[in-house]
Steps between C-alpha positions, in 0.01 A plus 500: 500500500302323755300201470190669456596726219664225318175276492308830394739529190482105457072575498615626089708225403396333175489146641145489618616240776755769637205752516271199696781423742584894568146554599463230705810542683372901550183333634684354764698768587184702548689823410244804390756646301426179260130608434503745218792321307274173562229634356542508108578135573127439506470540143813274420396285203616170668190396710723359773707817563158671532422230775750561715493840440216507688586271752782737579293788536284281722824463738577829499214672601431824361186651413669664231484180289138479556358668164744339268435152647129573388514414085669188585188361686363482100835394367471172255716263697326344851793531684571870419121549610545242830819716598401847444129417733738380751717783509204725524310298754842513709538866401157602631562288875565754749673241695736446268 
């Protein structure tokens, strides 16, 4: 298993600080294969996985992330909200 696909199965571990770490460590990797397993992360109940969730999605890119980074802009915790406008300002740069 490479390093990718273990942080993808680490993204359903039950320790919400695994899931955090997984993502951000995806983000930074930048790999699109990490986008749709990402995703469901966005409705994590731990505000802070959400966060950098979003952050990660931010790194990586991919327009594919665009729609479900949308609810969070409304989500009840300011940093969800702050993360998920960044993503989709970065998102929507075509110099990125």
């Amino acid at each position: 298993m490479d390093r990718v696909e273990q942080l993808i199965k680490e993204l359903r571990d039950e320790h919400p600080h695994v899931r955090r770490d997984a993502a951000e460590a995806l983000g930074f990797m930048r790999d699109p294969s990490a986008v749709e397993p990402l995703i469901p992360l966005l409705k994590d109940e731990e505000a802070h996985v959400r966060r950098d969730t979003a952050g990660a999605l931010r790194e990586i890119g991919d327009p594919r992330a665009v729609k479900p980074l949308v609810p969070l802009l409304k989500d009840e915790d300011v940093d969800v909200r702050s993360a998920a406008a960044t993503a989709l300002g970065n998102l929507g740069d075509p110099r990125r």
